[in-house]
Structures are given as C-alpha cells and as structure tokens.
Backbone bond lengths (Angstrom), bond angles and torsions (degrees), N, CA, C in turn:
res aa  C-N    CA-C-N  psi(-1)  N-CA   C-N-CA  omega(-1)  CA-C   N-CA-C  phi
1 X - - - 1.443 - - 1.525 108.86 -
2 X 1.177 114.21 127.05 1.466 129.67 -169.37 1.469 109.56 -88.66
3 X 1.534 138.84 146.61 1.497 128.39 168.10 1.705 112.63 -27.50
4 X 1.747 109.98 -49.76 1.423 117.24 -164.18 1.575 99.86 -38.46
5 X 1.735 100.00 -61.96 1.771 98.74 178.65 1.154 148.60 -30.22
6 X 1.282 107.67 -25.95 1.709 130.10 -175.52 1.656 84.46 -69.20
7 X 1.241 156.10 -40.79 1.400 140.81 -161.47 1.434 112.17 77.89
8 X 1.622 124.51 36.19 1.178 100.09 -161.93 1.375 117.90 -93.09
9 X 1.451 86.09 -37.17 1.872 94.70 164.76 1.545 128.05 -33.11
10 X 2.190 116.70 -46.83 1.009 134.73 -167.69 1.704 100.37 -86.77
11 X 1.421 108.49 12.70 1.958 106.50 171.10 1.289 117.79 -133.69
12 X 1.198 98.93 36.12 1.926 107.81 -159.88 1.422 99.16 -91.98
13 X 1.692 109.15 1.31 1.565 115.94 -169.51 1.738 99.46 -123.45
14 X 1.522 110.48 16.06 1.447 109.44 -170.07 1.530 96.46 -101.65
15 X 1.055 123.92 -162.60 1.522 136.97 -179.24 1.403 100.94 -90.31
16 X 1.061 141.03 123.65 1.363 146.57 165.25 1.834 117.33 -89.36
17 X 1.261 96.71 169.46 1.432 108.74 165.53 1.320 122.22 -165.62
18 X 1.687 111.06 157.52 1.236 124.62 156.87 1.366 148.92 -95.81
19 X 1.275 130.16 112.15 0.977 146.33 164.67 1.531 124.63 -27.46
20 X 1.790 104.65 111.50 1.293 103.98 -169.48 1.806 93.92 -130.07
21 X 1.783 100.25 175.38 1.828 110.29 176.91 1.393 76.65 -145.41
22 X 1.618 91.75 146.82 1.562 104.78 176.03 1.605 95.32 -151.00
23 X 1.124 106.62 105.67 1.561 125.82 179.76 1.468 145.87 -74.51
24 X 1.514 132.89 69.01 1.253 107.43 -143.43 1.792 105.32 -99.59
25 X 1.567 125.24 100.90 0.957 121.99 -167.89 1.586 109.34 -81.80
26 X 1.882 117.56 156.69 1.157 130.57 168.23 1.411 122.63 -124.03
27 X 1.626 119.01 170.34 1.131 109.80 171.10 1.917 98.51 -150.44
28 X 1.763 95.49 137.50 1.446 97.60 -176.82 1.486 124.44 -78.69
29 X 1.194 126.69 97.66 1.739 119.41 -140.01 1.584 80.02 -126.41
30 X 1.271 112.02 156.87 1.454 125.66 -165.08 1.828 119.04 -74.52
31 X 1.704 99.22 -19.07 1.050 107.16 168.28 1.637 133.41 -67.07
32 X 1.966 102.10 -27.57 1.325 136.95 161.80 1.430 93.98 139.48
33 X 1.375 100.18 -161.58 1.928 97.16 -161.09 1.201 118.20 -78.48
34 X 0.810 144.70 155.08 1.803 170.93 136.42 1.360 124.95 -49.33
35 X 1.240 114.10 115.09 1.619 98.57 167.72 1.214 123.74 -121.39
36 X 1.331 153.97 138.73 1.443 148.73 -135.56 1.549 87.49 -124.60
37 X 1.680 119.18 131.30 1.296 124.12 151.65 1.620 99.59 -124.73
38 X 1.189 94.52 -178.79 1.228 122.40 -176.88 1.438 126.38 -115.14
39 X 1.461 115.96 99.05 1.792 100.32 -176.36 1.492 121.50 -80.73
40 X 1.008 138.14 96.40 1.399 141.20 176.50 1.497 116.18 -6.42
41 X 0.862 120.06 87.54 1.923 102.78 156.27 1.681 112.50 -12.63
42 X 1.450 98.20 138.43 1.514 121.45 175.40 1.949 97.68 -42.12
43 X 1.828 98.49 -47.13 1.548 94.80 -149.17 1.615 103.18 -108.16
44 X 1.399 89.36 31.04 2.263 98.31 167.40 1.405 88.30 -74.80
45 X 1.910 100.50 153.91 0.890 118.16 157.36 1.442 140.24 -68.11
46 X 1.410 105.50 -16.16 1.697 126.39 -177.08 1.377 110.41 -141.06
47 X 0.754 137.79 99.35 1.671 152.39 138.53 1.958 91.71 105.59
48 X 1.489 81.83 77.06 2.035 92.96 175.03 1.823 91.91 -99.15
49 X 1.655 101.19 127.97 1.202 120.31 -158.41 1.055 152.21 86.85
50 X 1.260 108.57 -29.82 1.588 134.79 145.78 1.643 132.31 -59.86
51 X 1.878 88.85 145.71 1.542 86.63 -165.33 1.527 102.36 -83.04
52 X 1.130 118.67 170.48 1.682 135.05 168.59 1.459 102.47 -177.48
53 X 1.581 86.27 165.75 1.356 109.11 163.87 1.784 116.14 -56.11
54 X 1.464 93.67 172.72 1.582 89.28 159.99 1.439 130.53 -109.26
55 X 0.966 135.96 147.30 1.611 123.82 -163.24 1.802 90.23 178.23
56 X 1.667 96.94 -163.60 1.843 128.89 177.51 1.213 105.25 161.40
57 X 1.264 100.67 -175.61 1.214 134.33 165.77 1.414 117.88 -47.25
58 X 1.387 113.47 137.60 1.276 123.15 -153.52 1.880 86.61 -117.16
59 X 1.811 103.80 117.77 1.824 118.23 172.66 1.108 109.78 -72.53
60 X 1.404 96.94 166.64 1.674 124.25 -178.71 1.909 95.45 -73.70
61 X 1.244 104.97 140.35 1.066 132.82 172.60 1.980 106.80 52.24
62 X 2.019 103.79 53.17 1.040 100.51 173.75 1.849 107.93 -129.11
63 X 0.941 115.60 159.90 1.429 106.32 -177.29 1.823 98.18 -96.47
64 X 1.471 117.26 148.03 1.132 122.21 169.11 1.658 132.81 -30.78
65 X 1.333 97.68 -61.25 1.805 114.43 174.34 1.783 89.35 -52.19
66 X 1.513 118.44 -55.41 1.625 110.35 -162.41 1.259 103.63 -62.06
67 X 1.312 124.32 -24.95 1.666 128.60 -164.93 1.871 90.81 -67.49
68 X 1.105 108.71 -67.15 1.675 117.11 -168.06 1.571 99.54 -60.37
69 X 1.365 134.47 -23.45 1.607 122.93 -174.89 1.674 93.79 -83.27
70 X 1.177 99.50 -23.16 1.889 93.58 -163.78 1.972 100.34 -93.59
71 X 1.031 123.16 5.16 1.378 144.32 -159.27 1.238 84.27 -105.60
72 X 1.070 108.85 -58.37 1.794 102.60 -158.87 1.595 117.70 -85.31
73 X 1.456 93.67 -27.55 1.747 102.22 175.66 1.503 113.29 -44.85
74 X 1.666 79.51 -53.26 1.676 111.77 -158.19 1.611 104.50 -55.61
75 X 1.259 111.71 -49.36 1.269 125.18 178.40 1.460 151.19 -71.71
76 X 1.665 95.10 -30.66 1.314 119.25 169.65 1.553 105.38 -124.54
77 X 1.043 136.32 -22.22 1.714 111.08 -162.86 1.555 106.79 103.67
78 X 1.003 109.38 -34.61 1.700 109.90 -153.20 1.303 110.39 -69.69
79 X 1.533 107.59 149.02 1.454 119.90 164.91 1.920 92.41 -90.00
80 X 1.548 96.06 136.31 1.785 89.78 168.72 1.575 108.23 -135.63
81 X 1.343 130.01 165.62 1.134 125.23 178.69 1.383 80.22 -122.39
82 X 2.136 95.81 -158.55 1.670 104.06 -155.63 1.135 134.23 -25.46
83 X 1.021 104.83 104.22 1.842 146.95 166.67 1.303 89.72 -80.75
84 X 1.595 111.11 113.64 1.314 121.69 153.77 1.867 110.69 -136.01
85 X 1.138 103.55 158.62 1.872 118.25 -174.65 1.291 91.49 -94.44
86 X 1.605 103.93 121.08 1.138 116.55 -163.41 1.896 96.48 -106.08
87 X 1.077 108.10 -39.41 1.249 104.28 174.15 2.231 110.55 -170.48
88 X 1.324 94.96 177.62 1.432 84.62 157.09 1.677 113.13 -160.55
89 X 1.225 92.64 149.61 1.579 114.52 -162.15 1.754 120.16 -108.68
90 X 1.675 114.30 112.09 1.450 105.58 -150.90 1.599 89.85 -94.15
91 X 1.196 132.34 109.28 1.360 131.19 157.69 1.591 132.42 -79.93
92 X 1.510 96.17 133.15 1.762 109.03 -165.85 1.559 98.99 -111.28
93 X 1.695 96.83 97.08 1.686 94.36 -176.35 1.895 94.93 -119.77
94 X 1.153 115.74 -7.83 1.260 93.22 -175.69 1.251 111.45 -160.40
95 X 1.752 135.26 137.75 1.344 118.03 -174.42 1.282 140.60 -54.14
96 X 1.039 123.43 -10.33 1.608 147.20 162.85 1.350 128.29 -84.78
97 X 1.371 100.27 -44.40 1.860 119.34 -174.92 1.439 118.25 -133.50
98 X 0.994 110.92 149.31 1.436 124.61 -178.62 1.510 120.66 -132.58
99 X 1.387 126.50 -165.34 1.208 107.79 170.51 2.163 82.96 -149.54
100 X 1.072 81.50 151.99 2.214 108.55 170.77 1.548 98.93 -106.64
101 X 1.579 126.43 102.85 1.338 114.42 162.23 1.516 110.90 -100.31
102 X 1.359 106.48 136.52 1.362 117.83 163.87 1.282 137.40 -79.44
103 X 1.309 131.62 58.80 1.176 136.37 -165.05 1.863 120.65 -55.18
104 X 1.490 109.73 118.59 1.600 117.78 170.94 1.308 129.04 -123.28
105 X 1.200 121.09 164.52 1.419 121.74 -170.80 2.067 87.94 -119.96
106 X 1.810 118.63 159.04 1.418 96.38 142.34 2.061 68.79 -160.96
107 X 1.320 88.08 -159.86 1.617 97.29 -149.44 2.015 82.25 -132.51
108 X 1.250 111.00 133.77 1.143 132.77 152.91 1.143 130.51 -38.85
109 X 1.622 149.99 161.55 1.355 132.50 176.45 1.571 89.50 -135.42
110 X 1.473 115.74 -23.11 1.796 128.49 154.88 1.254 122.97 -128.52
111 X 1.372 124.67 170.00 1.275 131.56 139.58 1.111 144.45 -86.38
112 X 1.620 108.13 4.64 0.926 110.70 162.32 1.808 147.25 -106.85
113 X 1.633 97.31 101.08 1.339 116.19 -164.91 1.876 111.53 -71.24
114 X 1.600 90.60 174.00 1.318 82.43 -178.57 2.029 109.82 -127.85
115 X 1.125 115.26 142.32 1.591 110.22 -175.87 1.249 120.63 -40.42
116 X 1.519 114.94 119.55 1.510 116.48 150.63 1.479 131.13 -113.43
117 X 1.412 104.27 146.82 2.079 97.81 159.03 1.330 132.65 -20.19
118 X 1.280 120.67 -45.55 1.352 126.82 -151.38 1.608 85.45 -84.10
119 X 1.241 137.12 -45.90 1.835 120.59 176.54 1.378 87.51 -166.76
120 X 1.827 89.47 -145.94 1.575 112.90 176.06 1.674 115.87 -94.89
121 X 1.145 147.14 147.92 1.762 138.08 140.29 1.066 112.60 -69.01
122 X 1.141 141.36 128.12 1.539 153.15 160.32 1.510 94.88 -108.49
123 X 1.517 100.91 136.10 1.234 114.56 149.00 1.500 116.28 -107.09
124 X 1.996 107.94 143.62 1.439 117.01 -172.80 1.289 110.30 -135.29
125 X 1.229 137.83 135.00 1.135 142.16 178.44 1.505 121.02 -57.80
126 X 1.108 108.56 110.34 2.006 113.61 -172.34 1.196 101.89 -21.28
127 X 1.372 130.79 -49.66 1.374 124.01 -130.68 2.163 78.83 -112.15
128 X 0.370 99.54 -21.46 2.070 96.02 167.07 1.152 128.10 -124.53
129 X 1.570 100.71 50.28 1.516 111.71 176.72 1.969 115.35 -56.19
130 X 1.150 116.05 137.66 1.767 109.15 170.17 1.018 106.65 -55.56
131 X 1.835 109.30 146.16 1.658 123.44 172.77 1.333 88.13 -96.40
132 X 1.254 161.62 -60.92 1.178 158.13 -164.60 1.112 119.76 -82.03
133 X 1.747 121.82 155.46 1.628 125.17 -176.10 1.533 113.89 71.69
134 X 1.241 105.67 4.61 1.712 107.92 -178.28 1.340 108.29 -65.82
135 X 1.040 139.64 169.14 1.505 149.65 123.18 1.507 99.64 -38.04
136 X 1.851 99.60 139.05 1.389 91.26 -177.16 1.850 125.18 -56.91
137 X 1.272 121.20 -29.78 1.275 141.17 -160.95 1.683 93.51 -85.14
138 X 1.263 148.13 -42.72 0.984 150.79 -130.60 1.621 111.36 -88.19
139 X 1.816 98.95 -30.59 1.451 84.34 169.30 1.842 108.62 -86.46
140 X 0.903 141.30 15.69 1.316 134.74 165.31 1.399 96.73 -91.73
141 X 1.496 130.14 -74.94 1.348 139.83 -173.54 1.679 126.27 -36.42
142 X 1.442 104.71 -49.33 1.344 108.82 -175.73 1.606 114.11 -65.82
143 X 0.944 129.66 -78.29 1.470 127.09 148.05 1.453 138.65 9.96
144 X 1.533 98.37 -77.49 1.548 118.58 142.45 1.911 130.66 -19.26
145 X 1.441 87.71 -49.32 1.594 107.83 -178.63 1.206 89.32 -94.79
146 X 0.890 120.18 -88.97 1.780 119.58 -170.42 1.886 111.90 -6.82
147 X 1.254 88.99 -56.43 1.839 85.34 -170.84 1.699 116.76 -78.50
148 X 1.442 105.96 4.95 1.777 104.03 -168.69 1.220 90.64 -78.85
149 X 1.511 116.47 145.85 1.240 118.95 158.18 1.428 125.46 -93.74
150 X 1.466 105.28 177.38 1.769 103.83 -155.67 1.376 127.19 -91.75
151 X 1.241 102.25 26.39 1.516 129.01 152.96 1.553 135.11 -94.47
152 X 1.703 78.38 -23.62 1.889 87.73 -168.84 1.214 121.31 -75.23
153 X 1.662 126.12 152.24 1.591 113.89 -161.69 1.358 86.95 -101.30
154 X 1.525 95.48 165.27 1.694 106.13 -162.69 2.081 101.71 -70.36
155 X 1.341 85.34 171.86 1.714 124.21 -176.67 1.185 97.92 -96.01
156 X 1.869 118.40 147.70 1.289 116.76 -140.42 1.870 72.92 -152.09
157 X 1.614 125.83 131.51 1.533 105.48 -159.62 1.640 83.76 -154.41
158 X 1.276 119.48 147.89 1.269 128.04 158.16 1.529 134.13 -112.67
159 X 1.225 127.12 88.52 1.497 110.76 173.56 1.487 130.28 -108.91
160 X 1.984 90.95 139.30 1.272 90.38 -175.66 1.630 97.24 -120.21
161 X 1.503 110.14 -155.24 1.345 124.30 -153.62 1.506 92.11 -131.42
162 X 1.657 121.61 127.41 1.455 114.57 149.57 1.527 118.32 -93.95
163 X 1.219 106.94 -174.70 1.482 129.25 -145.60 1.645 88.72 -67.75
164 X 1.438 126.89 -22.67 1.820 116.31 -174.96 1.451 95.80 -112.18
165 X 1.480 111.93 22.53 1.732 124.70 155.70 1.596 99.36 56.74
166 X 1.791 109.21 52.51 1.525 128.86 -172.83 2.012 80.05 -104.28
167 X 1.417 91.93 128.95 1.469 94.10 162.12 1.988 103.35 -62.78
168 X 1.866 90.70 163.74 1.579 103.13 -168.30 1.789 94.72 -145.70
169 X 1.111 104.47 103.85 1.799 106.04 -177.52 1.659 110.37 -92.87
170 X 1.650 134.07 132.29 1.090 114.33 178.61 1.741 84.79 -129.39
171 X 1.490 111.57 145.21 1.261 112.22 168.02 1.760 119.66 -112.47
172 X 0.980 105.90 128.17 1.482 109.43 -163.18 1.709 109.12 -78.12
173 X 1.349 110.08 120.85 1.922 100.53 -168.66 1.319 92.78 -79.68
C-alpha cells in the first residue's frame, strides 16, 4: 500500500485532528503515591497557571507511546518505567479540527526532576490532589485514572463544548 492509498487527499474536506499525549506521572514514596503535575508558565499559551499533566503534541514521524516517553523526558527529567495507555479522549473543540488525546500513566524511579519553560512540577499526594488551578477536565480525569488498575484496558471519552462553552465529558461503557 502506497501513501496514495491512505485517501488523504479525498478527506482534506473531512474533520481533522490533532494528535495529543497527556501524561500523568507517579512516584511510590513511603508516605504513599505522588503525582507530578505541571503548573503552566504565566506566559503559556493555554492553561498559564494551571495544573495538568505533562504531555504535547505528538511529531511527524513519531509513534504515540514515543510521543508520551519524549513528553515526559522533555518535561520533567525523569527516568519512568510502566508506561501504560490509560485511555483516549476524542475532543470536539472546533468545526474543522479537533484533537485525539492519548491519555498515560508511568511511575517514576525519582522525584527528582529537573526545571523547565513550560512552568513548575509539583509533586501531590494521590490521595490530596488540588481542587483548584486544575485544567478544567482534570478534576474529573485525574482520579478516574488514578484508581484504574494495571490490568484495565483503557477509557474511551468524548468532550465537547455547550453553547456557554461549559466543558461536556461523556464516557463510553
């Protein structure tokens, strides 16, 4: 099968999307687990101050899993082990474009990260995650992930936007 095959030319008028990794790393610390977000820099373009995971945009000629190992390098420093796909989430933000997030979990081997641009890392204790400064999605999401166990196959989620542009989460059983 040749590029021609993919049809891509004949969908250039379909709904598109972008490819995202959204990373939620841990660490097993004696107190109990840890979870590392990320506070946005004042001067991000999208959620400056806000907590999230760590993740981006997923490159040309990268595979998904590599997108989230190179996400996290990039971002924290960290060496991580099991990396698993925790789920993925089809977002409806715009009539043309959209975005596919790939949601992962992997586990720390330290805590100790190293400074980047994009904000601060905080580490928070699973069980006293912040209600405030989240990403809007994050207090539904984080949680959610947090409790799957490490067998379970990923969560399959849709969000869209109503008319006073209130996020709208649907989870697919």
């Amino acid at each position: 099968m040749g590029k021609n095959d993919q049809g891509i030319t004949n969908s250039l008028q379909r709904w598109q999307v972008i490819p995202r990794v959204l990373c939620f790393v841990t660490f097993p610390a004696a107190t109990g687990p840890q979870v590392l977000l990320l506070r946005g820099a004042p001067t991000k373009r999208i959620w400056p101050n806000r907590l999230n995971g760590v993740g981006g945009h997923v490159e040309r000629n990268e595979d998904i899993k590599a997108a989230a190992e190179r996400e996290i390098a990039e971002e924290t420093g960290l060496a991580v082990v099991d990396l698993r796909l925790r789920g993925v989430v089809h977002i409806d933000s715009d009539a043309q474009v959209g975005i596919v997030m790939f949601v992962w979990t992997a586990q720390a081997t330290t805590q100790a990260t190293q400074p980047t641009a994009d904000g601060t890392l905080e580490w928070y204790p699973s069980t006293q995650l912040p209600t405030s400064d989240l990403v809007d999605d994050l207090a539904i999401l984080l949680p959610r992930v947090l409790a799957m166990q490490p067998d379970a196959p990923p969560f399959w989620a849709h969000y869209s936007y109503d008319e006073h542009d209130q996020l709208r989460i649907a989870w697919h059983a």
